[in-house]
LUMTITOR-48138 format. One record per residue (C-alpha): residue number from 1; residue in three letters; chain; x, y, z. Coordinates in steps of 0.5 Angstrom, whole numbers, plus 500, padded with zeros to 3 digits. Layout:
REM LUMTITOR-48138
{pt NUM,"ALA","A",{X,Y,Z}} ...
REM end
This chain:
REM LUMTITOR-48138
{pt 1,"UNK","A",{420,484,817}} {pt 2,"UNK","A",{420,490,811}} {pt 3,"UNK","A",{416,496,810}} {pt 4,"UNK","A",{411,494,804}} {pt 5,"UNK","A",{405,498,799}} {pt 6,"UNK","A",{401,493,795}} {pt 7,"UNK","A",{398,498,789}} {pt 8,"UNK","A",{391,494,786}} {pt 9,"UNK","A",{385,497,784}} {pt 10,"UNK","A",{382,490,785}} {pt 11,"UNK","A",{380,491,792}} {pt 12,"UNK","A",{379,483,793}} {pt 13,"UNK","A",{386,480,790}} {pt 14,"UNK","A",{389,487,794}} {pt 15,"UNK","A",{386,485,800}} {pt 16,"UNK","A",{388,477,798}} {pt 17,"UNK","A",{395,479,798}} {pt 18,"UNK","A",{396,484,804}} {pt 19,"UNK","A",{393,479,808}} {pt 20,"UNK","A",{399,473,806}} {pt 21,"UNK","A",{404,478,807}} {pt 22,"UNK","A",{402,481,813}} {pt 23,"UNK","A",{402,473,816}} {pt 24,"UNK","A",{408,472,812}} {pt 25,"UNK","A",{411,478,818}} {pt 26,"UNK","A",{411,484,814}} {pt 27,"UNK","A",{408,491,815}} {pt 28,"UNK","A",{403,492,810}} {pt 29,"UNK","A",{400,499,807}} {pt 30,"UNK","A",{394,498,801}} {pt 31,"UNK","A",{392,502,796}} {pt 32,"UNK","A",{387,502,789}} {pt 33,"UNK","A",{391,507,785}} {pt 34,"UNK","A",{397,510,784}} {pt 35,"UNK","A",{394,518,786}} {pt 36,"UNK","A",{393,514,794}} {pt 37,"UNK","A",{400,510,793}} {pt 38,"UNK","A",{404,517,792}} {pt 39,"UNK","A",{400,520,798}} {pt 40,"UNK","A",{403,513,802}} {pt 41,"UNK","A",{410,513,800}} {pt 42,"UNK","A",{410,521,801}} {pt 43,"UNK","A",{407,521,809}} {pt 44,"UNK","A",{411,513,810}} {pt 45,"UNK","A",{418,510,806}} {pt 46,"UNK","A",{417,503,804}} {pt 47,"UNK","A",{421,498,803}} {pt 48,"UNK","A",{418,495,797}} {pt 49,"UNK","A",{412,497,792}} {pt 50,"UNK","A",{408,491,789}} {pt 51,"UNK","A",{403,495,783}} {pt 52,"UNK","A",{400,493,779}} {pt 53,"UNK","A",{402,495,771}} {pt 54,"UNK","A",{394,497,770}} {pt 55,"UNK","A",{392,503,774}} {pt 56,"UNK","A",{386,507,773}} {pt 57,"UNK","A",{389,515,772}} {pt 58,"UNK","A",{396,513,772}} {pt 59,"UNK","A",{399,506,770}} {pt 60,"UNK","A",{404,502,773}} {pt 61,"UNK","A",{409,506,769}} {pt 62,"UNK","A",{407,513,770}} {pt 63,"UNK","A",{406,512,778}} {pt 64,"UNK","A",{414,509,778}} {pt 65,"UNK","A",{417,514,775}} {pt 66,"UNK","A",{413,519,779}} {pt 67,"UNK","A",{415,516,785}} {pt 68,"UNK","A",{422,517,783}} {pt 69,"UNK","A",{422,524,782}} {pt 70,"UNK","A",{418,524,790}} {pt 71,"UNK","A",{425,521,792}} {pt 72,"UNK","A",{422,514,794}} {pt 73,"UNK","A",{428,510,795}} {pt 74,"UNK","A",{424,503,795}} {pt 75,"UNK","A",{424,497,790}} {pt 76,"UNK","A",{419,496,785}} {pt 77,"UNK","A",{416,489,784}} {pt 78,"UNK","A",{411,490,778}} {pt 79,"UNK","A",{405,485,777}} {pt 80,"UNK","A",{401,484,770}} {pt 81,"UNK","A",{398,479,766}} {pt 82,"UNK","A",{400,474,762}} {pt 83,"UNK","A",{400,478,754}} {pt 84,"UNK","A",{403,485,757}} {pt 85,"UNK","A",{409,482,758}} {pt 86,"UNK","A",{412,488,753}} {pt 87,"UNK","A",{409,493,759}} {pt 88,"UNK","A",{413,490,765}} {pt 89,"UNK","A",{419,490,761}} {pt 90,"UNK","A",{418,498,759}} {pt 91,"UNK","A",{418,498,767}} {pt 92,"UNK","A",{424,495,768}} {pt 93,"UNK","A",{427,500,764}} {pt 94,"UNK","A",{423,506,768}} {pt 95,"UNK","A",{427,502,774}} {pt 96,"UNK","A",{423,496,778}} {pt 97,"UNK","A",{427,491,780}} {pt 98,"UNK","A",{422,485,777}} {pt 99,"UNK","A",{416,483,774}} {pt 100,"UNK","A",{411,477,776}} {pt 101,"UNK","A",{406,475,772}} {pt 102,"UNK","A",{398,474,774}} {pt 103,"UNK","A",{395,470,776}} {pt 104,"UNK","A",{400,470,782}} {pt 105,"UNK","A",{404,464,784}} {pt 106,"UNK","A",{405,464,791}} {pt 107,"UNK","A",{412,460,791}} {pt 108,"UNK","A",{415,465,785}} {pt 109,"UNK","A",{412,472,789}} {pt 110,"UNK","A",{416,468,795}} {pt 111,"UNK","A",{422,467,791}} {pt 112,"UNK","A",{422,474,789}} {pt 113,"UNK","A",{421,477,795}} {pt 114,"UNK","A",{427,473,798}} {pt 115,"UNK","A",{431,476,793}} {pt 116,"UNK","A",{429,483,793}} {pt 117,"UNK","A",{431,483,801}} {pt 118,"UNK","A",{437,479,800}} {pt 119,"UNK","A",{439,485,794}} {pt 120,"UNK","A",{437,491,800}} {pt 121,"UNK","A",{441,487,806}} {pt 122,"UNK","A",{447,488,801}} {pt 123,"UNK","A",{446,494,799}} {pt 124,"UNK","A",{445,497,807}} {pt 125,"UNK","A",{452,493,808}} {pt 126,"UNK","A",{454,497,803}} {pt 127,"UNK","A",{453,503,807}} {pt 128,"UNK","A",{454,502,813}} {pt 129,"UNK","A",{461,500,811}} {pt 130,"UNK","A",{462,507,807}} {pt 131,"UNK","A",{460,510,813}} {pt 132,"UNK","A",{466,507,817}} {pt 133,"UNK","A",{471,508,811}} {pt 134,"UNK","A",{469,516,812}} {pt 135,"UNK","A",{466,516,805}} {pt 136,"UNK","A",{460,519,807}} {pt 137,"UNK","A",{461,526,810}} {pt 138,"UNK","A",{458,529,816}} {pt 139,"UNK","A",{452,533,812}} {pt 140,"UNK","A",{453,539,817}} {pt 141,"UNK","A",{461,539,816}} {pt 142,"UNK","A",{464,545,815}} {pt 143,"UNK","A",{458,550,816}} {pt 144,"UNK","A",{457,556,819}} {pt 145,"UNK","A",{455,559,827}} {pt 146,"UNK","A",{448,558,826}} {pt 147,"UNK","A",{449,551,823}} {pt 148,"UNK","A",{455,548,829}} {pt 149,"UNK","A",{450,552,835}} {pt 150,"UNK","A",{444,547,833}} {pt 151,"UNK","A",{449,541,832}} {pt 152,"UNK","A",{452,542,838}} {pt 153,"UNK","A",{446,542,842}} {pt 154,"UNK","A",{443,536,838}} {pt 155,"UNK","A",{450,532,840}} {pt 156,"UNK","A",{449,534,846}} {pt 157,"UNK","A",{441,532,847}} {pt 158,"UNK","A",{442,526,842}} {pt 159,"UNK","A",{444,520,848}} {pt 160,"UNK","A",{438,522,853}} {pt 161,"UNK","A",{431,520,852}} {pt 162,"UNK","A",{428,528,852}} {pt 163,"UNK","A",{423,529,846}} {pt 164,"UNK","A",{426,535,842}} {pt 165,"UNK","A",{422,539,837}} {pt 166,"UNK","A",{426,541,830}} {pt 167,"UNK","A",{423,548,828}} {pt 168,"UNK","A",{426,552,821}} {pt 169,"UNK","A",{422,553,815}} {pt 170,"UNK","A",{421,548,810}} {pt 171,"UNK","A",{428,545,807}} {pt 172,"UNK","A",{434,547,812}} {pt 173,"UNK","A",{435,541,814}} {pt 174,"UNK","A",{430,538,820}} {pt 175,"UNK","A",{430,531,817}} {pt 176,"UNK","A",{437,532,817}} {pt 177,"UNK","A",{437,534,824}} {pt 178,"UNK","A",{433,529,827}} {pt 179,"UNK","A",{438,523,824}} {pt 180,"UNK","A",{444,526,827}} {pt 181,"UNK","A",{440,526,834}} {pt 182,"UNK","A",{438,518,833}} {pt 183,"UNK","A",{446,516,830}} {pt 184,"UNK","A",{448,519,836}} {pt 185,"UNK","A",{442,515,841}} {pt 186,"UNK","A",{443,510,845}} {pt 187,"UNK","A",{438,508,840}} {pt 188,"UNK","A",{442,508,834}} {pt 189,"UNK","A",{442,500,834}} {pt 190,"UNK","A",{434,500,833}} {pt 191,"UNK","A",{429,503,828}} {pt 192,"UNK","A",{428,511,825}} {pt 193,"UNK","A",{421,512,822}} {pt 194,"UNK","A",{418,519,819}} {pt 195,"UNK","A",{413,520,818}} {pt 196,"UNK","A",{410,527,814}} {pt 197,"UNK","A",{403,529,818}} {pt 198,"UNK","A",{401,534,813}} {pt 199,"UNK","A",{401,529,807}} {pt 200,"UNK","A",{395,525,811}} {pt 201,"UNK","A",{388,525,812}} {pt 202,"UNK","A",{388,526,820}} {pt 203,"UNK","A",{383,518,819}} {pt 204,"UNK","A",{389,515,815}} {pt 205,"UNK","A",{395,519,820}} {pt 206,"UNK","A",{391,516,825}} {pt 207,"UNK","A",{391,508,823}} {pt 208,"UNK","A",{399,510,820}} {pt 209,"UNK","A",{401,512,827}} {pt 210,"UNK","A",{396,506,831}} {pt 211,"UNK","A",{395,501,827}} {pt 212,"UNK","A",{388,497,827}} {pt 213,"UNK","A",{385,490,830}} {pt 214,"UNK","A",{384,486,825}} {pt 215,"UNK","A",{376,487,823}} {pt 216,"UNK","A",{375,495,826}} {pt 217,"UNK","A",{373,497,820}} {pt 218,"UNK","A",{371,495,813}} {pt 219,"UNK","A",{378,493,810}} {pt 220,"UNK","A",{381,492,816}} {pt 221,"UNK","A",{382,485,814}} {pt 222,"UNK","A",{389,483,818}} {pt 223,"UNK","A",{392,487,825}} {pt 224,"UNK","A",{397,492,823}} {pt 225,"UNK","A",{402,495,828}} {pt 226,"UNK","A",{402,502,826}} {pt 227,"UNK","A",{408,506,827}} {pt 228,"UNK","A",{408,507,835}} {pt 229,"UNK","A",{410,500,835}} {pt 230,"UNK","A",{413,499,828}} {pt 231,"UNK","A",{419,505,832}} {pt 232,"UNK","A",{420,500,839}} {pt 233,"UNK","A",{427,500,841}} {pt 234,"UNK","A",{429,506,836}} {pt 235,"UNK","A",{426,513,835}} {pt 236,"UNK","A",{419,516,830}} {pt 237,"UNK","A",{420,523,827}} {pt 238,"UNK","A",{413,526,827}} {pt 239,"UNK","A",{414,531,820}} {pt 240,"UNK","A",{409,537,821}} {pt 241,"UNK","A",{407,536,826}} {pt 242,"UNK","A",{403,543,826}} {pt 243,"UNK","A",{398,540,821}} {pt 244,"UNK","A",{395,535,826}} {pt 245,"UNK","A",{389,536,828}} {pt 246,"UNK","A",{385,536,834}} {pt 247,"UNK","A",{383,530,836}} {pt 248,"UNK","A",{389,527,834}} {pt 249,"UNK","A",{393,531,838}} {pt 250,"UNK","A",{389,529,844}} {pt 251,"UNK","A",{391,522,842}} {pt 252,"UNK","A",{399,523,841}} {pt 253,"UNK","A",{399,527,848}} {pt 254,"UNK","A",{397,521,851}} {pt 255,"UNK","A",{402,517,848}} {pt 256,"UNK","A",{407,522,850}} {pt 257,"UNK","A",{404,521,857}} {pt 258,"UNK","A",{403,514,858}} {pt 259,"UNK","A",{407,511,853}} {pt 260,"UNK","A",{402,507,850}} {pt 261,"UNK","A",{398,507,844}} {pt 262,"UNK","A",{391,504,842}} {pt 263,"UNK","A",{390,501,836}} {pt 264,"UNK","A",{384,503,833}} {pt 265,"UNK","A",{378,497,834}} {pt 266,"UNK","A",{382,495,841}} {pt 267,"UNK","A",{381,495,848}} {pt 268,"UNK","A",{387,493,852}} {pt 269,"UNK","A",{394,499,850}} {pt 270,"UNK","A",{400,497,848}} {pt 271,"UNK","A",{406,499,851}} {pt 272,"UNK","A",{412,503,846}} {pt 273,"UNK","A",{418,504,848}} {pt 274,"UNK","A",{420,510,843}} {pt 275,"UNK","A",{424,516,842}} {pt 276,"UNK","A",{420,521,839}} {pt 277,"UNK","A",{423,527,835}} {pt 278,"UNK","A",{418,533,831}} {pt 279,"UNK","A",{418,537,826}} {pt 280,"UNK","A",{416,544,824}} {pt 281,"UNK","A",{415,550,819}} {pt 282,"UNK","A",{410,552,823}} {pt 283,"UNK","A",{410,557,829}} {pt 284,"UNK","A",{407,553,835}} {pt 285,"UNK","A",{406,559,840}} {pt 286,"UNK","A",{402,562,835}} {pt 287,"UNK","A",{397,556,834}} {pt 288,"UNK","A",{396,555,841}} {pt 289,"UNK","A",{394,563,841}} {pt 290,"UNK","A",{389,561,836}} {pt 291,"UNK","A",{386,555,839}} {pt 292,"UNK","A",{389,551,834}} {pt 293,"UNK","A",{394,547,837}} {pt 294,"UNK","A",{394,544,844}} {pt 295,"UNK","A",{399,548,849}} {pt 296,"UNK","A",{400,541,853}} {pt 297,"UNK","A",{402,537,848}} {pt 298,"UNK","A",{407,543,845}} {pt 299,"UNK","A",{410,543,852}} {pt 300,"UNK","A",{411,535,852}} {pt 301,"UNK","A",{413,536,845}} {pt 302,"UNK","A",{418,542,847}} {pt 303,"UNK","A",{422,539,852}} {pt 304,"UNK","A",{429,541,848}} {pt 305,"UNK","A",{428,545,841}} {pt 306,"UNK","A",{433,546,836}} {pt 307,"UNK","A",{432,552,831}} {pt 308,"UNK","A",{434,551,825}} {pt 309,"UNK","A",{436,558,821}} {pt 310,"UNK","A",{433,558,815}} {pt 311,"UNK","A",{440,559,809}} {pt 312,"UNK","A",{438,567,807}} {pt 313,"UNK","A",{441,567,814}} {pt 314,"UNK","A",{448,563,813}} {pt 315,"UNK","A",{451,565,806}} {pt 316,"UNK","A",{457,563,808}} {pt 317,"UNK","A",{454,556,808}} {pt 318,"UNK","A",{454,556,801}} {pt 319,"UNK","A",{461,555,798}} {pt 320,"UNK","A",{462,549,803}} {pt 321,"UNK","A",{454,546,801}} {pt 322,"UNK","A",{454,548,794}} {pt 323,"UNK","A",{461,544,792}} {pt 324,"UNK","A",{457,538,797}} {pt 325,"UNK","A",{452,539,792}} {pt 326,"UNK","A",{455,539,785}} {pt 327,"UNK","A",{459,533,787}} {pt 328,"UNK","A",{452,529,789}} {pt 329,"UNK","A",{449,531,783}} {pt 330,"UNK","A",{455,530,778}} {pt 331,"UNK","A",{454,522,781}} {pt 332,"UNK","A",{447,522,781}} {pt 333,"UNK","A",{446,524,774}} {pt 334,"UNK","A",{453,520,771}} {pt 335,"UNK","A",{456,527,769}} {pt 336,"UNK","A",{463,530,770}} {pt 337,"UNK","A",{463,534,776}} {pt 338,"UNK","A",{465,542,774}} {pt 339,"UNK","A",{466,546,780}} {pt 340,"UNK","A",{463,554,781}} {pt 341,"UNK","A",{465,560,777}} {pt 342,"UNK","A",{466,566,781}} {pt 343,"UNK","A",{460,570,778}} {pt 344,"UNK","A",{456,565,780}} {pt 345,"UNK","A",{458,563,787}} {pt 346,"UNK","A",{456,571,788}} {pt 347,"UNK","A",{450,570,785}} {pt 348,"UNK","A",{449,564,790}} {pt 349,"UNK","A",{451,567,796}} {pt 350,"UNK","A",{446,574,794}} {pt 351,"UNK","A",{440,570,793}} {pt 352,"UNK","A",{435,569,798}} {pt 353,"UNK","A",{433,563,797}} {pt 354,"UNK","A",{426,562,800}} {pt 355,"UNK","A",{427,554,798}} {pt 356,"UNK","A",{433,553,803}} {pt 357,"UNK","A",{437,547,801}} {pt 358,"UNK","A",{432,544,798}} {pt 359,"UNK","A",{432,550,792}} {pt 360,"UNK","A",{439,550,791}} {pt 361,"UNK","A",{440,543,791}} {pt 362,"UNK","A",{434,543,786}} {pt 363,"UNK","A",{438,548,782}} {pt 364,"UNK","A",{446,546,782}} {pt 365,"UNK","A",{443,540,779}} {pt 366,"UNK","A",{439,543,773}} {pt 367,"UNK","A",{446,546,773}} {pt 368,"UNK","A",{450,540,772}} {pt 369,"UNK","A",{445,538,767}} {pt 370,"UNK","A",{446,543,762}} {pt 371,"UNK","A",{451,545,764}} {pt 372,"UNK","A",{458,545,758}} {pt 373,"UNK","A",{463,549,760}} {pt 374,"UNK","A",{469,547,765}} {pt 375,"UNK","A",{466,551,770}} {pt 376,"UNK","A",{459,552,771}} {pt 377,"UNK","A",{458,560,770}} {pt 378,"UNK","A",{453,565,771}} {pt 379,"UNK","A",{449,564,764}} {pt 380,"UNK","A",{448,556,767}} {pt 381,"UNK","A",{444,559,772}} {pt 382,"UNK","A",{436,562,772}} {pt 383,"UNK","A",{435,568,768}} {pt 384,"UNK","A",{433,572,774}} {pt 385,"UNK","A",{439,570,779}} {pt 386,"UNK","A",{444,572,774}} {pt 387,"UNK","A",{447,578,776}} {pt 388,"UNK","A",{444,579,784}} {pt 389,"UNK","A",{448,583,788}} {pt 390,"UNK","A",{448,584,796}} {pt 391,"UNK","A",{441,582,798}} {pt 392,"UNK","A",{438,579,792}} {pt 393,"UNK","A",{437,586,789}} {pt 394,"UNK","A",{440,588,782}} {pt 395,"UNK","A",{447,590,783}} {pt 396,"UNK","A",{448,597,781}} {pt 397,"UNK","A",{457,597,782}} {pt 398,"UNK","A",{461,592,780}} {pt 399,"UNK","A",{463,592,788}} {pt 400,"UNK","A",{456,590,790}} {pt 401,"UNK","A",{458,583,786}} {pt 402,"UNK","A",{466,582,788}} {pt 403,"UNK","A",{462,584,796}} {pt 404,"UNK","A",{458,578,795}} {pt 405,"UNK","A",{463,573,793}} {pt 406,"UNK","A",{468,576,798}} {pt 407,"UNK","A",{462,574,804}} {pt 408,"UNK","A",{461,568,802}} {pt 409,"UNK","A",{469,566,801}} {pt 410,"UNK","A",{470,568,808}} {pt 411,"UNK","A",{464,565,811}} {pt 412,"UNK","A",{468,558,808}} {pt 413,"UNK","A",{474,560,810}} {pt 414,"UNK","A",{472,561,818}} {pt 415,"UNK","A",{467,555,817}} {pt 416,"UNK","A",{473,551,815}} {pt 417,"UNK","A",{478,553,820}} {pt 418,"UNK","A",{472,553,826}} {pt 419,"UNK","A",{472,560,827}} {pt 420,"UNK","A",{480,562,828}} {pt 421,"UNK","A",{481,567,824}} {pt 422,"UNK","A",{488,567,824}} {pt 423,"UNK","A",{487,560,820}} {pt 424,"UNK","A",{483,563,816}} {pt 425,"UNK","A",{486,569,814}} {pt 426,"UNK","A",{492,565,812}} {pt 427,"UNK","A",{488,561,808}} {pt 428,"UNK","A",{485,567,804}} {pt 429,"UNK","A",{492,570,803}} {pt 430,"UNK","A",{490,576,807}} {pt 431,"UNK","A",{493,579,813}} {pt 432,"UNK","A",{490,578,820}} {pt 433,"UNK","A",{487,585,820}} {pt 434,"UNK","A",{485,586,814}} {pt 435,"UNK","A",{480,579,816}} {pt 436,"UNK","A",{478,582,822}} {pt 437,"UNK","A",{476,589,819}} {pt 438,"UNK","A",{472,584,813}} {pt 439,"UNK","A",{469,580,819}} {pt 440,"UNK","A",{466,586,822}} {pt 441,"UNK","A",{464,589,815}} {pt 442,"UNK","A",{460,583,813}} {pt 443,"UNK","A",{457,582,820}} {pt 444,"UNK","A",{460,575,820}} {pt 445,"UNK","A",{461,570,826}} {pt 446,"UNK","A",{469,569,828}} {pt 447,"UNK","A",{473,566,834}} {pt 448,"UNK","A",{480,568,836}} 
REM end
């Protein structure tokens, strides 16, 4: 079974096409232009996009390549008709995978749809095996105090059933997070679903979450599962999960008591089986102040929360996290890899980065792009980060700028050697005392 969106503005054949595929075991969303299938592909992953090539507002085109820019990993199946033929090759370009012709023939959609499950199975092969050659790191390797506290309290609630609710500002790494604690699960052998609840109407994130019976209302042409049964035997990560409204936390609390779930135009509840994780950016204790979110339900939700520090608060992070980075870009953009200069290193580990790492992932790979001497230097990054000091100010001597690198290199140093200064003064090249005295100076976290 795999996860598909169907983009048509032509609500019949759209509905025709649906309801064949869902009888063929899939999972299946709808929608009529490519503004709505954003909106899905940002709120639910999919597996495979079915769009047509004429759209109203965006076309075909325009819709995948801005789907790729939201990130969407799917594959893209184009369909036109007979005389645009030069259009779905202008798409297969942008990066789908095929192209069929209108009027659909149903064999031919089967034999493609085969193909492109084949094609996904290799490639989730492909994956599993780098991971067990070690080729895919532990995002979260290397990193600082704050960033081991939280991974060691994911690993440590990760093999129970409890619901954890992941809060930090938006970019630090919760989905990152919520992914570790299911790798580590007895439920790791089952599904991980997301879904982002801020991206929905609360009507649309309600039939996502519980699915509908078929007829409940008009377009509800087959029964769909929603994500509540979709996610049995694995774990469902509910996404900003402050932005739900009233109703709908009424019913989520319910699910979170009884374990079951209505669908929408049903009488009779379905029993789930999940593991359910959160995610925030906002401060739940101060909804529930302002009636605007449910004290019960965050009880339910907060049986463990892990706060996830925003990077301002961890600079000695970013040396480790900016050469993880660079490499990535380097690879996603078929470029050569040119390591940090040290100017710009001290600019990085002054910047505030209200954007967390997210923002700076955005930034080294900008960097990467332009970038054309051996090393990436201060003039490849912003204009306004060129020449910060501690703190993100302007530095006014030239120690505020060497202070700021020598944070960050020591932050590494420490984080590399888990802590043990003795190990990390030997690998700075520094005496034991002199670590000791920087240590308390920046305010950094050490061990023995």
């Amino acid at each position: 079974m795999s996860e598909l969106l169907v983009v048509d503005d032509e609500a019949t054949q759209r509905a025709m096409l649906a309801e064949y595929l869902a009888a063929a075991g899939h999972e299946v969303r709808q929608a009529g232009s490519a503004e709505e299938a954003l909106r899905l592909l940002q709120a639910r992953p999919a597996d495979l996009v079915l769009s047509d090539l004429r759209l109203p507002g965006a076309d075909g085109v325009e819709f995948l390549r801005r789907a790729r820019a939201q990130g969407s990993t799917a594959d893209f199946l184009v369909m036109t008709a007979f005389g645009t033929i030069e259009n779905a090759v202008e798409a297969m370009r942008a990066g789908a995978c095929d192209y069929l012709t209108k009027p659909l023939h149903l064999d031919e959609l089967d034999q493609v749809l085969a193909q492109v499950a084949e094609k996904r199975s290799l490639k989730a092969e492909n994956r599993t095996l780098r991971r067990r050659l070690g080729e895919e790191a532990d995002p979260f390797a290397g990193l600082g105090a704050g960033m081991r506290a939280a991974c060691e309290t994911a690993d440590r609630v990760a093999p129970s059933e409890a619901t954890v609710l992941l809060t930090g500002e938006s970019g630090v790494g919760k989905e990152l997070m919520a992914e570790r604690i299911h790798a580590a699960s007895r439920r790791a052998g089952g599904p991980f679903l997301r879904i982002n609840c801020a991206a929905l109407t609360e009507t649309l994130l309600e039939a996502e979450l519980f699915g509908h019976e078929k007829g409940a209302f008009t377009g509800a042409d087959a029964l769909r599962r929603g994500l509540f049964e979709a996610a049995s035997g694995g774990t469902l990560l509910l996404d900003e999960i402050g932005d739900v409204g009233g109703a709908l936390q009424v019913r989520l609390l319910r699910v979170l008591q009884e374990r079951e779930v209505l669908r929408v135009g049903a009488r009779k509840p379905q029993k789930v089986d999940i593991r359910l994780l959160a995610a925030t950016h906002r401060d739940l204790d101060a909804l529930v102040r302002e009636g605007k979110f449910r004290e019960d339900l965050l009880y339910r939700l907060k049986v463990i929360e892990i706060a996830i520090p925003p990077l301002r608060d961890r600079p000695e992070d970013i040396p480790v996290l900016a050469d993880r980075l660079l490499r990535r870009c380097a690879a996603r953009n078929a470029v050569a890899f040119r390591p940090l200069a040290p100017a710009a290193l001290a600019a990085l580990a002054a910047h505030p980065f209200p954007g967390n790492v997210r923002e700076l992932e955005n930034l080294l790979e900008r960097a990467v792009i332009l970038a054309r001497g051996e090393s990436i230097g201060l003039g490849d990054l912003p204009q306004a980060m060129r020449g910060r000091g501690a703190g993100g100010a302007e530095p006014r001597t030239l120690t505020e700028a060497v202070e700021a690198l020598e944070r960050a290199w020591i932050g590494r140093a420490l984080a590399e050697t888990g802590g043990i200064r003795a190990q990390a003064a030997k690998l700075l090249g520094i005496p034991d005392r002199v670590l000791r005295y920087k240590v308390k100076k920046y305010g950094l976290d050490a061990g023995p």
